[in-house]
C-alpha positions as CSV (number, residue, x, y, z in Angstrom):
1,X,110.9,75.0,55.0
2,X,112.0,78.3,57.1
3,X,109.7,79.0,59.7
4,X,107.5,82.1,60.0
5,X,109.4,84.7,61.4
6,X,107.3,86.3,64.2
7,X,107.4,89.6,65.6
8,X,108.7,88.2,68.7
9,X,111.2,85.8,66.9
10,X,112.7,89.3,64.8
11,X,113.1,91.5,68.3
12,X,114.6,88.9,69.9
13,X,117.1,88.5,66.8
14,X,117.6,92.3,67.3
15,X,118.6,92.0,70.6
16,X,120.8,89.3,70.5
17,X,122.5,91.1,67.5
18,X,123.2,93.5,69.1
19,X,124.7,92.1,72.6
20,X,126.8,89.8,70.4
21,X,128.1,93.4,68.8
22,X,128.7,95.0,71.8
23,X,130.8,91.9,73.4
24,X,133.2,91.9,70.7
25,X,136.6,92.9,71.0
26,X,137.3,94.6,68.0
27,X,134.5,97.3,68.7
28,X,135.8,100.0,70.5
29,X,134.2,103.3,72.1
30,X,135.1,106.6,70.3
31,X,135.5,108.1,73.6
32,X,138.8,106.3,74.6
33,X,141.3,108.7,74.0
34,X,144.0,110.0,76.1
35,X,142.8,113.8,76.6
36,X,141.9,115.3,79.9
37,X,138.2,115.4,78.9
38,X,138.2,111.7,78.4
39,X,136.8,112.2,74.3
40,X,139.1,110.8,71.5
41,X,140.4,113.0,68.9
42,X,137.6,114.2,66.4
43,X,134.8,113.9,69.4
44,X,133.0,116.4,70.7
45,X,132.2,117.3,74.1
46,X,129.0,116.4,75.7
47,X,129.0,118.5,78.7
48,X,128.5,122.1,77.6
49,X,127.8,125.4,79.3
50,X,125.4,127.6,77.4
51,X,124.2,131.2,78.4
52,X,120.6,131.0,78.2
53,X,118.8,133.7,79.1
54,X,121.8,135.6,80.9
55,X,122.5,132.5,82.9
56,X,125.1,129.5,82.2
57,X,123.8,126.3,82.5
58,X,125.4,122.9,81.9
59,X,123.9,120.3,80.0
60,X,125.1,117.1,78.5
61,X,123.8,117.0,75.0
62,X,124.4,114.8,71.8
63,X,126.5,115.7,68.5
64,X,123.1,116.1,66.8
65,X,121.3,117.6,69.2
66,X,119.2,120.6,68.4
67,X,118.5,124.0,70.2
68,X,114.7,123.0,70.6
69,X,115.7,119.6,72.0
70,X,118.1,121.1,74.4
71,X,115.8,124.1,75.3
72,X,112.3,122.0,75.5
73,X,113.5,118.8,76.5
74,X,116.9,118.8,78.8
75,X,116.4,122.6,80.3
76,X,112.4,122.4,80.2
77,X,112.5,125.9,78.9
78,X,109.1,124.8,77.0
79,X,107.9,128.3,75.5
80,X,110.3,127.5,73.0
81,X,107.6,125.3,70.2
82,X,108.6,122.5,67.7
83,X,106.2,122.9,64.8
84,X,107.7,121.2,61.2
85,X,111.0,120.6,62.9
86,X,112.6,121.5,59.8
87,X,113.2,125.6,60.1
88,X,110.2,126.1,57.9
89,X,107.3,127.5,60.3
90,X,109.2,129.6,62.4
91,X,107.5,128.6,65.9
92,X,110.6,127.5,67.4
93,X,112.7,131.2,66.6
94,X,114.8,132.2,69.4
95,X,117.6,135.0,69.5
96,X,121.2,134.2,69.2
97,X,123.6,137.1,69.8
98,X,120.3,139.1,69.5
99,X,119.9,137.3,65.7
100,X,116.4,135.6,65.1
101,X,117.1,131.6,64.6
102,X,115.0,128.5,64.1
103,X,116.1,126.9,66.7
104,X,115.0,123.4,65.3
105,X,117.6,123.4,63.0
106,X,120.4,124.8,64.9
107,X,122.5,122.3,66.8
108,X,123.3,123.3,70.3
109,X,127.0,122.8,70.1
110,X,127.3,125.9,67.7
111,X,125.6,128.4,70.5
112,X,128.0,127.3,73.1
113,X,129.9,130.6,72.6
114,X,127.0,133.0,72.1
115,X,123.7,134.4,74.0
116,X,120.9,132.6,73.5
117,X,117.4,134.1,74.5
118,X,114.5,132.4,74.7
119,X,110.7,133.7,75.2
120,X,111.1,132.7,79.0
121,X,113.8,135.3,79.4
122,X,111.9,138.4,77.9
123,X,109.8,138.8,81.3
124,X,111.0,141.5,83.6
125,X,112.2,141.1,87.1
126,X,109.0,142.2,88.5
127,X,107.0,139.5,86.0
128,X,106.2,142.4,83.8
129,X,105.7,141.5,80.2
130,X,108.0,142.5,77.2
131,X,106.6,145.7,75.7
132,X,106.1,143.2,72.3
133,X,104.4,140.3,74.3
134,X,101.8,143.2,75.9
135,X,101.6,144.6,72.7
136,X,100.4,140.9,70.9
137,X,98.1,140.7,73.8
138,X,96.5,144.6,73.0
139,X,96.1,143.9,69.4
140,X,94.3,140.3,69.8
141,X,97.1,138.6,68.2
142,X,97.5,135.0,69.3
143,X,94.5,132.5,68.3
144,X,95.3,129.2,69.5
145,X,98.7,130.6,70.0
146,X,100.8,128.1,69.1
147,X,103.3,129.7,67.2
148,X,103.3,133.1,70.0
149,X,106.6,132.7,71.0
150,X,108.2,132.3,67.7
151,X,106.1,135.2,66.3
152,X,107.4,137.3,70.0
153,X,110.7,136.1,69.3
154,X,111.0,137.5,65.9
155,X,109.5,140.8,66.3
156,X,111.8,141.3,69.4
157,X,114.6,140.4,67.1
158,X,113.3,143.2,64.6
159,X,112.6,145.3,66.9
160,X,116.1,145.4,68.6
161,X,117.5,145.6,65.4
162,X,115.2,148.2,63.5
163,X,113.6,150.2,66.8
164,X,111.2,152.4,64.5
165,X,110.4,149.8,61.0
166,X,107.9,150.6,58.5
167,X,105.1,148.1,58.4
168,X,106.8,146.9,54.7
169,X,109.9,145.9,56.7
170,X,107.9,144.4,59.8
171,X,106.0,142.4,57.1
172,X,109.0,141.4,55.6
173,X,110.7,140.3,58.7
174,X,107.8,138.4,60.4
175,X,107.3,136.2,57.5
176,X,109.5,133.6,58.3
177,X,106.7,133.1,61.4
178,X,103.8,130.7,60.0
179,X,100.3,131.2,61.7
180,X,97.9,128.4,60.9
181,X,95.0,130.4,62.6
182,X,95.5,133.3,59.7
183,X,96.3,136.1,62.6
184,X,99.2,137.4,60.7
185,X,97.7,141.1,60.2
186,X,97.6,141.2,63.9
187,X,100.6,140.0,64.6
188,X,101.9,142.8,62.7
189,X,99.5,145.6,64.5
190,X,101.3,143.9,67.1
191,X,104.8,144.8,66.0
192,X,104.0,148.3,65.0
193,X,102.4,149.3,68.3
194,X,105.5,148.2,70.7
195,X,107.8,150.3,68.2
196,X,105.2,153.0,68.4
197,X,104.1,153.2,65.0
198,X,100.6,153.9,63.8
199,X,100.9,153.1,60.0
């Protein structure tokens, strides 16, 4: 009769499993190439210099690794949110090459050659706010402000690319931006007064 397999029994299984794996000789690492960087043909590097916020920093990240993991995680740029973690809610939108992008579903190697911004990197010099982050504030936008920076992030990206949009178009483009208080009509008085529109 086989014995009851425990919890303890099945981790230790596991882990015996997977020394005997790792000990044998016909396993070999995918990083044993020949190349100066030390990866084999078909890998891809892990240290990586990305401009964020106007500044290059290196960070060792994995093939899979998302934006949001980099950004929150390995840089501690933290404004940037992880909501559905599946590019549906919008709270974790930054700008790359001035384009608004989920950054949840973006994988860090693909920004290595472009500017990424992030909500940290809209504040002056002099710690002033971005005309569309005092403009949220002024028109009461953020509730429990969660999804703030995503909903900052997008309007900037509207904003740098329409300066002057009607309130049709500023609907249009903040609705990729999810609010789960319901402050979306002030998100968008928001928008209209930093482009200076009254309608």
């Amino acid at each position: 009769m086989n014995a009851i397999l425990s919890r303890r029994r099945f981790i230790k299984a596991v882990i015996a499993s997977g020394a005997a794996a790792a000990s044998h000789p016909g396993i070999v690492s995918a990083n044993t190439g020949n190349s100066a960087s030390g990866a084999g043909k078909g890998a891809v590097e892990r240290l990586v210099s990305l401009n964020i916020n106007g500044r290059v920093r290196r960070v060792d990240i994995l093939p899979q690794e998302t934006l949001a993991y980099t950004l929150r995680y390995k840089l501690g740029l933290t404004g940037t949110k992880i909501g559905c973690n599946r590019g549906e809610c919008g709270a974790c939108t930054v700008l790359v090459n001035d384009i608004p992008n989920y950054s949840c579903s973006t994988l860090t190697h693909s920004v290595r050659t472009r500017d990424v911004l992030t909500v940290e990197g809209l504040q002056a010099e002099d710690g002033s706010l971005h005309p569309v982050q005092q403009a949220f504030i002024d028109e009461l936008a953020p509730q429990c402000g969660f999804c703030t920076p995503g909903q900052v992030m997008a309007a900037v990206g509207l904003l740098r690319d329409n300066p002057h949009p009607t309130r049709e178009q500023a609907r249009q483009a903040m609705s990729g931006n999810l609010c789960r208080c319901g402050a979306y009509d002030h998100y968008l008085n928001g928008v209209m007064r930093a482009a200076g529109g009254n309608s």
